[in-house]
N, C-alpha and C positions, 0 to 999 in steps of 0.2 A: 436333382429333382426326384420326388420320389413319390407318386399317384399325382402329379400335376402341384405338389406343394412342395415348397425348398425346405431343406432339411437345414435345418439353423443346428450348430455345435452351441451349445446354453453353457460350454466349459466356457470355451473361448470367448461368448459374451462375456460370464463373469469376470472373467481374467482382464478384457478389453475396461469394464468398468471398474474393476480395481485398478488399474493404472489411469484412468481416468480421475478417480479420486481421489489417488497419490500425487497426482501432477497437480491437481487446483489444491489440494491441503497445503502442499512444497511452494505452490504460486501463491497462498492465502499467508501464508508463514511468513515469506521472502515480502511482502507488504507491508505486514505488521511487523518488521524489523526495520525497514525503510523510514516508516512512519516514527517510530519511536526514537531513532536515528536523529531524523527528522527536528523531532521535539526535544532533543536534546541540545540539536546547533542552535533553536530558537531560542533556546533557554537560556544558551551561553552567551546570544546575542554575536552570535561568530559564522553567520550562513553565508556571507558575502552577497553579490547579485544573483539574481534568477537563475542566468545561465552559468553561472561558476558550482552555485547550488547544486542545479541537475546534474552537473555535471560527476560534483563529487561526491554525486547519490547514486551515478549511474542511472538516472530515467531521465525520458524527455521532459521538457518544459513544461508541457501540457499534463505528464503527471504529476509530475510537482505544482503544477496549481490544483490539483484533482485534492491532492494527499493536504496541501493545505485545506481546503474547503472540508476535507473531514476532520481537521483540528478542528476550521471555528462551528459546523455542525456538533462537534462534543464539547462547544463552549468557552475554546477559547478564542480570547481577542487577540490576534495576530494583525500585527501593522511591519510596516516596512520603512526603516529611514533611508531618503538617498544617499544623506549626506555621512552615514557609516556604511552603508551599501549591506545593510541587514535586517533579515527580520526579528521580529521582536515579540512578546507579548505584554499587549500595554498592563494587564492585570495578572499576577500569578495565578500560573493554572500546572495542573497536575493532569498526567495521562493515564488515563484508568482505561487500558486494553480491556479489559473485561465488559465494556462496552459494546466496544465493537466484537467482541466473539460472542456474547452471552443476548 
């Protein structure tokens, strides 16, 4: 303390906030790899069930339904058959990341 006001180090913010925006860029990256990953099994028509899926995405269930819902938000029509236990896209669709970054 220093006249009754804390002396804040503004390096040490900086610094704090650069690794704060290294970690979300490195978490934002690791997404859009996932995603694209993603829209690749769909493509091949080779993702197996839900939970086989997340699993060999490494996310939970719950993002993997997240990460689909931002496929059919950018348009595409994602369906699911039981009876190959995969997802699909009933119409070609192409993944323009540039979307989701720009």
């Amino acid at each position: 303390m220093f006249l009754g006001y804390t002396v804040i180090n503004m390096k040490a913010i900086n610094q704090d906030d650069n690794i704060a925006n290294t970690l979300f860029y490195m978490s934002f990256l690791n997404q859009l790899r996932t995603i694209k990953r993603l829209h690749h099994l769909i493509a091949r028509k080779s993702t197996g069930c839900p939970k086989n899926l997340a699993s060999r995405l490494e996310i939970s269930r719950a993002t993997l339904f997240r990460y689909i819902d931002v496929l059919i938000n950018l348009g595409a029509d994602v369906q699911y058959c039981s009876f190959r236990e995969s997802y699909y896209y009933q119409e070609r669709f192409e993944l323009n990341l540039e979307s989701l970054v720009f």
